[in-house]
Chimera marker file (.cmm) of the C-alpha trace (Angstrom):
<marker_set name="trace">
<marker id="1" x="0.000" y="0.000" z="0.000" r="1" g="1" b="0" radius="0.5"/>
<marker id="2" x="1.495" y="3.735" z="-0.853" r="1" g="1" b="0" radius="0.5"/>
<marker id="3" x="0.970" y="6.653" z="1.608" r="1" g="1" b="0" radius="0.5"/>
<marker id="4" x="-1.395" y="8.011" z="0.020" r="1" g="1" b="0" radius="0.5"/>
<marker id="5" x="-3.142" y="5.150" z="-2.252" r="1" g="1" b="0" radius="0.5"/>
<marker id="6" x="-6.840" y="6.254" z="-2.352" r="1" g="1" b="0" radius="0.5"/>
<marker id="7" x="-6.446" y="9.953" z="-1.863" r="1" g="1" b="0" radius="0.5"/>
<marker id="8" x="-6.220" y="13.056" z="-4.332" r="1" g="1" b="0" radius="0.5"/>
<marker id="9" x="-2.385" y="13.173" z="-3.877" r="1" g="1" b="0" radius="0.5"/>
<marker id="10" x="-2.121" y="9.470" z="-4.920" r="1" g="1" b="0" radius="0.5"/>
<marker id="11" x="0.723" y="9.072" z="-7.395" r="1" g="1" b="0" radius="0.5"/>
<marker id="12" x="1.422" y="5.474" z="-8.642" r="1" g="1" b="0" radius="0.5"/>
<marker id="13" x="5.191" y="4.433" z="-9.251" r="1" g="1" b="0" radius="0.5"/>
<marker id="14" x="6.160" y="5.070" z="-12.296" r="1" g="1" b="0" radius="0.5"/>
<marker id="15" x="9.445" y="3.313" z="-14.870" r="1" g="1" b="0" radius="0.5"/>
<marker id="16" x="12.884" y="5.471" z="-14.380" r="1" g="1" b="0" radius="0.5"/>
<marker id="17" x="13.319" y="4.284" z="-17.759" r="1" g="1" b="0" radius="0.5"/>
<marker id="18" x="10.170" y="5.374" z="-19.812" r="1" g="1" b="0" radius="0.5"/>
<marker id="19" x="7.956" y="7.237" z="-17.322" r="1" g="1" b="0" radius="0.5"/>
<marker id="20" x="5.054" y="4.947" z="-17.932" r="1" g="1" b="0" radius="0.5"/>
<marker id="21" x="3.270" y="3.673" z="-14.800" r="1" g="1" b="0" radius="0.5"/>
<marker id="22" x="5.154" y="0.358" z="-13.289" r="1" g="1" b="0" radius="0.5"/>
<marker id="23" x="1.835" y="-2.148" z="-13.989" r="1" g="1" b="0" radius="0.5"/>
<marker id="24" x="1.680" y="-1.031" z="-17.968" r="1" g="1" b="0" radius="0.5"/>
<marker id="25" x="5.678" y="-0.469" z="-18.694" r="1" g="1" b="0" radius="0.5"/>
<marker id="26" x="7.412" y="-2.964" z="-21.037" r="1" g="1" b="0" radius="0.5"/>
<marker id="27" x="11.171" y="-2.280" z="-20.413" r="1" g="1" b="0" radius="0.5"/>
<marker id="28" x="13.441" y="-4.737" z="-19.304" r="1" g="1" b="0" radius="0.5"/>
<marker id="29" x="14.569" y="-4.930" z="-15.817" r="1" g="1" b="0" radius="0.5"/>
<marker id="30" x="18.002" y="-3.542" z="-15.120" r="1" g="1" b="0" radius="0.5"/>
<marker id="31" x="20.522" y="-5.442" z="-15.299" r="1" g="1" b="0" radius="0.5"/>
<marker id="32" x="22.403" y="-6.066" z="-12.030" r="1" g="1" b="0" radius="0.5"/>
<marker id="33" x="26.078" y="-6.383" z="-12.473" r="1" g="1" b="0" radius="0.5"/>
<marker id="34" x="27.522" y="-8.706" z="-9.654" r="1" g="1" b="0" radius="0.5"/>
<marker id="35" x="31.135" y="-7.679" z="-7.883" r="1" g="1" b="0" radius="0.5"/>
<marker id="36" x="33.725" y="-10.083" z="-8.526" r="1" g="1" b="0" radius="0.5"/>
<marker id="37" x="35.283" y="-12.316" z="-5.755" r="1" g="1" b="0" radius="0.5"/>
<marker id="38" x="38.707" y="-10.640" z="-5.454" r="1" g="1" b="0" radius="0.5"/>
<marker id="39" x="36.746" y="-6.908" z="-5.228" r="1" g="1" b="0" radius="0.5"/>
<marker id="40" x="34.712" y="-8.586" z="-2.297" r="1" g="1" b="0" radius="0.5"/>
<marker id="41" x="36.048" y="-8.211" z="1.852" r="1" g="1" b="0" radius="0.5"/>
<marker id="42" x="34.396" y="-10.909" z="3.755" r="1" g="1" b="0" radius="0.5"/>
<marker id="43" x="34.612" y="-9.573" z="7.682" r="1" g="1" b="0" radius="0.5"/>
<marker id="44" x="34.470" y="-12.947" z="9.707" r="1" g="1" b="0" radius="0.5"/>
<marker id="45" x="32.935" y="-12.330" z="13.211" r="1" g="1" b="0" radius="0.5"/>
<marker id="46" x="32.052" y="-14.275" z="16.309" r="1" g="1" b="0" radius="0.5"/>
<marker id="47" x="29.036" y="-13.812" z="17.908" r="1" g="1" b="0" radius="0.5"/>
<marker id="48" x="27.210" y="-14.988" z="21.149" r="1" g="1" b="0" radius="0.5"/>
<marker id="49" x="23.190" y="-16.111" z="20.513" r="1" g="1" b="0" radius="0.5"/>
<marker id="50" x="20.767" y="-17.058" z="23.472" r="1" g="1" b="0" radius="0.5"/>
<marker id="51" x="21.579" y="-19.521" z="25.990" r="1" g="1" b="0" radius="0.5"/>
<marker id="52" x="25.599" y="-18.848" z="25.061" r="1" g="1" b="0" radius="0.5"/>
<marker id="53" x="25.503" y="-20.533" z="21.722" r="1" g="1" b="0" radius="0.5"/>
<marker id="54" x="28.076" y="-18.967" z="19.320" r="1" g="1" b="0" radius="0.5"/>
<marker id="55" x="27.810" y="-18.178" z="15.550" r="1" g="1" b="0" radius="0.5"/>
<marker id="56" x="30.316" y="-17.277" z="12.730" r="1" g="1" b="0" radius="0.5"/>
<marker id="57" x="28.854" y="-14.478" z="11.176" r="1" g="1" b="0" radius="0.5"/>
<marker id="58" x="29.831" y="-13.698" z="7.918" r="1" g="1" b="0" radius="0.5"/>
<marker id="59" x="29.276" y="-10.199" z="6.491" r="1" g="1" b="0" radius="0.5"/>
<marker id="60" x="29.639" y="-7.642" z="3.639" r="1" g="1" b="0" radius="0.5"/>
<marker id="61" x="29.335" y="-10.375" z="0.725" r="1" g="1" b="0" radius="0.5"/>
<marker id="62" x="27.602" y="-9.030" z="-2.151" r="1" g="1" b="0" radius="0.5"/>
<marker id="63" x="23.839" y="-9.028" z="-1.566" r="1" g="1" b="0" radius="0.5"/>
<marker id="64" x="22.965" y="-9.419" z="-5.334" r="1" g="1" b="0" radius="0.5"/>
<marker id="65" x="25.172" y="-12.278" z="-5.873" r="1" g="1" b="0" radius="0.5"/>
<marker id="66" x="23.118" y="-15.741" z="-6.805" r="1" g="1" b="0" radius="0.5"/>
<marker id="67" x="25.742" y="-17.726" z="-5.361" r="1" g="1" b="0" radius="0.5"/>
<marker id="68" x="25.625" y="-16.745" z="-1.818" r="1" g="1" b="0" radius="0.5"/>
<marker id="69" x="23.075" y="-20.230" z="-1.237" r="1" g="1" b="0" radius="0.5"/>
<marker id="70" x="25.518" y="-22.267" z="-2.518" r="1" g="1" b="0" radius="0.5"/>
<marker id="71" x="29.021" y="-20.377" z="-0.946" r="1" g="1" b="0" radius="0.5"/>
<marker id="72" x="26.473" y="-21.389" z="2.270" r="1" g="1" b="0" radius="0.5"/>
<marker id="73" x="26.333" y="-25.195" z="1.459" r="1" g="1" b="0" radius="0.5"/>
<marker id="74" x="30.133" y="-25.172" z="0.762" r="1" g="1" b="0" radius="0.5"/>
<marker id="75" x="30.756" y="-23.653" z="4.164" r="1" g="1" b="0" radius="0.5"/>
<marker id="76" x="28.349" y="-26.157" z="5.763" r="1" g="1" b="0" radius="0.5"/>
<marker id="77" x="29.837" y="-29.026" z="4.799" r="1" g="1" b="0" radius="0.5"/>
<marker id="78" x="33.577" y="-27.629" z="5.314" r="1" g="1" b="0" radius="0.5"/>
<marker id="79" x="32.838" y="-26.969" z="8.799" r="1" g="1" b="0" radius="0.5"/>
<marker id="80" x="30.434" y="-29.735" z="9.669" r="1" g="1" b="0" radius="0.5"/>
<marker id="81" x="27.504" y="-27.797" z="10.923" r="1" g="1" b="0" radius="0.5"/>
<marker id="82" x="24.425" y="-25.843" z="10.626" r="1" g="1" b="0" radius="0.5"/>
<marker id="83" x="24.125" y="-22.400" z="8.855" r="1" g="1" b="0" radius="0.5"/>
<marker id="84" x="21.575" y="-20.160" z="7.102" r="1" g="1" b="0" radius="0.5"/>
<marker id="85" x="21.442" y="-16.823" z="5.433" r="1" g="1" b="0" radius="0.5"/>
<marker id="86" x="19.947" y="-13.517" z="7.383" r="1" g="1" b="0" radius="0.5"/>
<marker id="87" x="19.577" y="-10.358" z="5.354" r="1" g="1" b="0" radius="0.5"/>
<marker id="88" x="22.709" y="-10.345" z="3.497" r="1" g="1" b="0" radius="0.5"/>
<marker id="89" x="24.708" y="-12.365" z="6.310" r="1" g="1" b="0" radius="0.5"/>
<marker id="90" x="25.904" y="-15.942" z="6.042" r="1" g="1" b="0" radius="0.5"/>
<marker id="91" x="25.349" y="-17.706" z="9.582" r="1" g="1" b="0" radius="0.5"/>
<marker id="92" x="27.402" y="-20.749" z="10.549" r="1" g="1" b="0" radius="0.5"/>
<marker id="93" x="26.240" y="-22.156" z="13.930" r="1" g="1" b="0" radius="0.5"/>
<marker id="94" x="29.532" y="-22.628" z="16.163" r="1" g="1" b="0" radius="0.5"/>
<marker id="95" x="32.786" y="-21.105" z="16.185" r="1" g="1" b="0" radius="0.5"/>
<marker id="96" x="34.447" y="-22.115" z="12.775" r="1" g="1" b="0" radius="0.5"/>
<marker id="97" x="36.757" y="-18.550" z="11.746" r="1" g="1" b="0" radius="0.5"/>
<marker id="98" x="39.824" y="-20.273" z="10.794" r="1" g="1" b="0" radius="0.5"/>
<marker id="99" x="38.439" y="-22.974" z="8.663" r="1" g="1" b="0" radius="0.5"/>
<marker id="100" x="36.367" y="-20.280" z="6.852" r="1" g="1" b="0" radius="0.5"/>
<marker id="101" x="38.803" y="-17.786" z="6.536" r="1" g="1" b="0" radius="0.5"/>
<marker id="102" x="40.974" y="-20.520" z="4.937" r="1" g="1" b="0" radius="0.5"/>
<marker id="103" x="37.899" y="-21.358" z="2.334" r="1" g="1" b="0" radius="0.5"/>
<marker id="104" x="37.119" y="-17.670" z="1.715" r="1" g="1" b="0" radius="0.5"/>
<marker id="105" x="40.504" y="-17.513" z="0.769" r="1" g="1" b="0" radius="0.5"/>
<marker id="106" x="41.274" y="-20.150" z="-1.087" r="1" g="1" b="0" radius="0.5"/>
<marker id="107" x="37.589" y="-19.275" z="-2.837" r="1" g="1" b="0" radius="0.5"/>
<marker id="108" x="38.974" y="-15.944" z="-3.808" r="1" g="1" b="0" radius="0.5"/>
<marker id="109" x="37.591" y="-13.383" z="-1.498" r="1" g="1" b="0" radius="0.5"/>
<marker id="110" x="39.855" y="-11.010" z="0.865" r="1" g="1" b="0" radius="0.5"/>
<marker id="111" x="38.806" y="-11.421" z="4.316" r="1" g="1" b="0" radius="0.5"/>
<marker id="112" x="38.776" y="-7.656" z="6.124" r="1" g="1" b="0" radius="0.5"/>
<marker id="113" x="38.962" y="-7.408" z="9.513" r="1" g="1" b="0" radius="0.5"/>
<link id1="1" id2="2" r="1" g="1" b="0" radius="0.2"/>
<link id1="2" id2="3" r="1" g="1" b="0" radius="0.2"/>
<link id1="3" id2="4" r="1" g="1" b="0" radius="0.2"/>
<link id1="4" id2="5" r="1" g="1" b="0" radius="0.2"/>
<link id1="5" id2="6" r="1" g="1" b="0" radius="0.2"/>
<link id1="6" id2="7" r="1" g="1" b="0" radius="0.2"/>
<link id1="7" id2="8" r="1" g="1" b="0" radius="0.2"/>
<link id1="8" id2="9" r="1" g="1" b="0" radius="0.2"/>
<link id1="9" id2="10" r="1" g="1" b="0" radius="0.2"/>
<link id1="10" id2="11" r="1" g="1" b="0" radius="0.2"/>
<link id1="11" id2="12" r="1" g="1" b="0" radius="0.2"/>
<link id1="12" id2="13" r="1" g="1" b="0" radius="0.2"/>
<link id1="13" id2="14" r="1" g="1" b="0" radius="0.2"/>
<link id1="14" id2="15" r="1" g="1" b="0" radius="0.2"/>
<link id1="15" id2="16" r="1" g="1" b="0" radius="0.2"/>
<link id1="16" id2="17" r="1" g="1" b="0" radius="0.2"/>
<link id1="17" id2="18" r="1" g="1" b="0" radius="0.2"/>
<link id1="18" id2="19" r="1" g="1" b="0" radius="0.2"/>
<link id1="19" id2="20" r="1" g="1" b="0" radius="0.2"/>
<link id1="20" id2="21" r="1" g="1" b="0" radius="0.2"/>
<link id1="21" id2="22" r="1" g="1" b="0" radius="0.2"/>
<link id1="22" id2="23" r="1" g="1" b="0" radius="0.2"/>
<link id1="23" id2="24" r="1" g="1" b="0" radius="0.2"/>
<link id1="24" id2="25" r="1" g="1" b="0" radius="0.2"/>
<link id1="25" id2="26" r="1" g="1" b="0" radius="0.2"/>
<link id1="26" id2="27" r="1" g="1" b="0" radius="0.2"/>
<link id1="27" id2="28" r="1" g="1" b="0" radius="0.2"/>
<link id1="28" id2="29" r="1" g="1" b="0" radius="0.2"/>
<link id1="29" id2="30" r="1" g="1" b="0" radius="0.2"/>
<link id1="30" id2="31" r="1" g="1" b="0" radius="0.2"/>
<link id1="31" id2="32" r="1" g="1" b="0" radius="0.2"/>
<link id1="32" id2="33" r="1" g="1" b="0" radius="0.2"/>
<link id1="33" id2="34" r="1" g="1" b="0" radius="0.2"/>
<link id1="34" id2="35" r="1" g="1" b="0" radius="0.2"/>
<link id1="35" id2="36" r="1" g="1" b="0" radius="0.2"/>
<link id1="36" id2="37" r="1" g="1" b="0" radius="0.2"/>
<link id1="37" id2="38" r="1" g="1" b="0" radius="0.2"/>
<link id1="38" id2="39" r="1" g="1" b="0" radius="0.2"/>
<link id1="39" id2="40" r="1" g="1" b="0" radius="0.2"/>
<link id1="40" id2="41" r="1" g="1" b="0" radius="0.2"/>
<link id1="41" id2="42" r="1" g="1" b="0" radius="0.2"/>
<link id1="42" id2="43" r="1" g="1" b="0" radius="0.2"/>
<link id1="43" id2="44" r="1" g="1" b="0" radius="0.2"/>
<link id1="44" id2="45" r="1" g="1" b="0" radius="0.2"/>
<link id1="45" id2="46" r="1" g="1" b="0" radius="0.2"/>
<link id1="46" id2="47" r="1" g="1" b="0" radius="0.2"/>
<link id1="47" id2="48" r="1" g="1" b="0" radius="0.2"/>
<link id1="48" id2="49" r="1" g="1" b="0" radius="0.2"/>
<link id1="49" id2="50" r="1" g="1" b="0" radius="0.2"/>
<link id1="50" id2="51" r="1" g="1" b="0" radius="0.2"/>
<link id1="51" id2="52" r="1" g="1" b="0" radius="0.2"/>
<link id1="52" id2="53" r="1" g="1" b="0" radius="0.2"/>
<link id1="53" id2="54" r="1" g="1" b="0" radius="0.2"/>
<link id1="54" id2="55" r="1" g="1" b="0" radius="0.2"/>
<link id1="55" id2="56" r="1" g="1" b="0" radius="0.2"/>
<link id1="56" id2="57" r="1" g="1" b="0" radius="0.2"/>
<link id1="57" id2="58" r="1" g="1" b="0" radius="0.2"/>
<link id1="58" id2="59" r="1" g="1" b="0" radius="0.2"/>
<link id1="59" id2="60" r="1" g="1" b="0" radius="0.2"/>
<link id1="60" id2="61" r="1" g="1" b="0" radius="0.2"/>
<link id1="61" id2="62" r="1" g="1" b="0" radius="0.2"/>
<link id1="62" id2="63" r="1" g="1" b="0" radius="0.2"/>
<link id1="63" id2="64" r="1" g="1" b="0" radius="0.2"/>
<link id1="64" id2="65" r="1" g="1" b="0" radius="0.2"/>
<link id1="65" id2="66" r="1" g="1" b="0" radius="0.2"/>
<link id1="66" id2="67" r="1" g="1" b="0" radius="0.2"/>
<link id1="67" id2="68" r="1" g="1" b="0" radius="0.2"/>
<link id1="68" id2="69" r="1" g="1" b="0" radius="0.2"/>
<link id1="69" id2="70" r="1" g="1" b="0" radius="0.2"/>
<link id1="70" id2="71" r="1" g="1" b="0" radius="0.2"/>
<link id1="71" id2="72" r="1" g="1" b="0" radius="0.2"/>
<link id1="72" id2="73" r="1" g="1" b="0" radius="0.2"/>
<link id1="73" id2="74" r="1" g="1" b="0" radius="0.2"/>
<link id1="74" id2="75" r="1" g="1" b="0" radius="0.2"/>
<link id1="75" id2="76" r="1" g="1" b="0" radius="0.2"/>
<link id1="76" id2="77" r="1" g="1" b="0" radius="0.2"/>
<link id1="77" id2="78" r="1" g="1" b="0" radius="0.2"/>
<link id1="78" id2="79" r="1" g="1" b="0" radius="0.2"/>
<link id1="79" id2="80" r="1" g="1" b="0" radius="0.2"/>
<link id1="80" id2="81" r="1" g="1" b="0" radius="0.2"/>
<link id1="81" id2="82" r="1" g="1" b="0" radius="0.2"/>
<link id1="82" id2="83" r="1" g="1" b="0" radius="0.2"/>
<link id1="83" id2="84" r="1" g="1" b="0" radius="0.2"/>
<link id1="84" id2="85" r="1" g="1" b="0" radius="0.2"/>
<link id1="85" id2="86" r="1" g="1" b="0" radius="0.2"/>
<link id1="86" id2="87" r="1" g="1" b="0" radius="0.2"/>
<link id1="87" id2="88" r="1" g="1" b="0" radius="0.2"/>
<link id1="88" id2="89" r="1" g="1" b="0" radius="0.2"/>
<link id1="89" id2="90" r="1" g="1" b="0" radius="0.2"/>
<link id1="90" id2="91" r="1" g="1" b="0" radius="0.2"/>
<link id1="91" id2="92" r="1" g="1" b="0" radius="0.2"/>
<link id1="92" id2="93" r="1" g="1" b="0" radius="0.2"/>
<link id1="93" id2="94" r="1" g="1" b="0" radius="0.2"/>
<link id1="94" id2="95" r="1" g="1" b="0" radius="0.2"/>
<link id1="95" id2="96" r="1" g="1" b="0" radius="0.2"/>
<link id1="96" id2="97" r="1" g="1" b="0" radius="0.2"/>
<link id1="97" id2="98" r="1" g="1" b="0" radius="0.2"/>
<link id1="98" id2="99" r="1" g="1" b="0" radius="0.2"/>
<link id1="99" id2="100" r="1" g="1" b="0" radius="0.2"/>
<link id1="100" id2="101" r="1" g="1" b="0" radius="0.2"/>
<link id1="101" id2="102" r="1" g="1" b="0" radius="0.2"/>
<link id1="102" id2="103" r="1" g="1" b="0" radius="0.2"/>
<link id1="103" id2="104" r="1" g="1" b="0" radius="0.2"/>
<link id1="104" id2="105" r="1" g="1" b="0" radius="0.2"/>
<link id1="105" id2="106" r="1" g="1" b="0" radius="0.2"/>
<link id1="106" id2="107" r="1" g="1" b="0" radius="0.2"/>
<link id1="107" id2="108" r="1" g="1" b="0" radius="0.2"/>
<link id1="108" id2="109" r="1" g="1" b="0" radius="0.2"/>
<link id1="109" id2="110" r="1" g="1" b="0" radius="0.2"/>
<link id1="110" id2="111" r="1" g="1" b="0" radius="0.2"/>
<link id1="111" id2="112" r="1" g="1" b="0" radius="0.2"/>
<link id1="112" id2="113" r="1" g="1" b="0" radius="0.2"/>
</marker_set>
């Protein structure tokens, strides 16, 4: 719903491209260029969840990537354990920053601190 759907001041989105309102434009969607691997800086954290459970947190990967599901099964079965993706985080249950700093970087990616 838009702020002001149903009101005089109503004003439905509209293409960037062509100006024509979103639910009648024709344009292609833009294309999203993903960052390569050696451009990306994986920061590799350590964090403490309810009832003192740690995770490996890993952040700053590129959101728009299609590969981050499968960088996620990779990590899971290097390390042995659970994981899953939040937002634009990867989420290994345990503490596992040396074996996935050594993947990352083996992978490609420059781990920041």
């Amino acid at each position: 719903m838009r702020l002001f759907e149903g009101t005089e001041f109503d004003r439905p989105p509209r293409c960037e491209q062509c100006g024509e309102l979103d639910s009648i434009c024709v344009c292609p969607p833009p294309v999203v260029q993903a960052v390569a691997r050696e451009k990306q800086v994986a920061r590799i954290r350590l964090e403490k969840r309810q009832k003192g459970k740690s995770v490996t947190v890993i952040r700053d990967l590129d959101p728009t990537a299609k590969h981050l599901s499968g960088l996620l099964t990779q990590l899971k079965n290097q390390c042995g354990a659970g994981g899953t993706i939040q937002g634009e985080n990867l989420e290994i249950q345990g503490d596992h920053r040396e074996r996935i700093t050594r993947f990352l970087r083996e992978q490609g990616y420059s781990i920041g601190r």
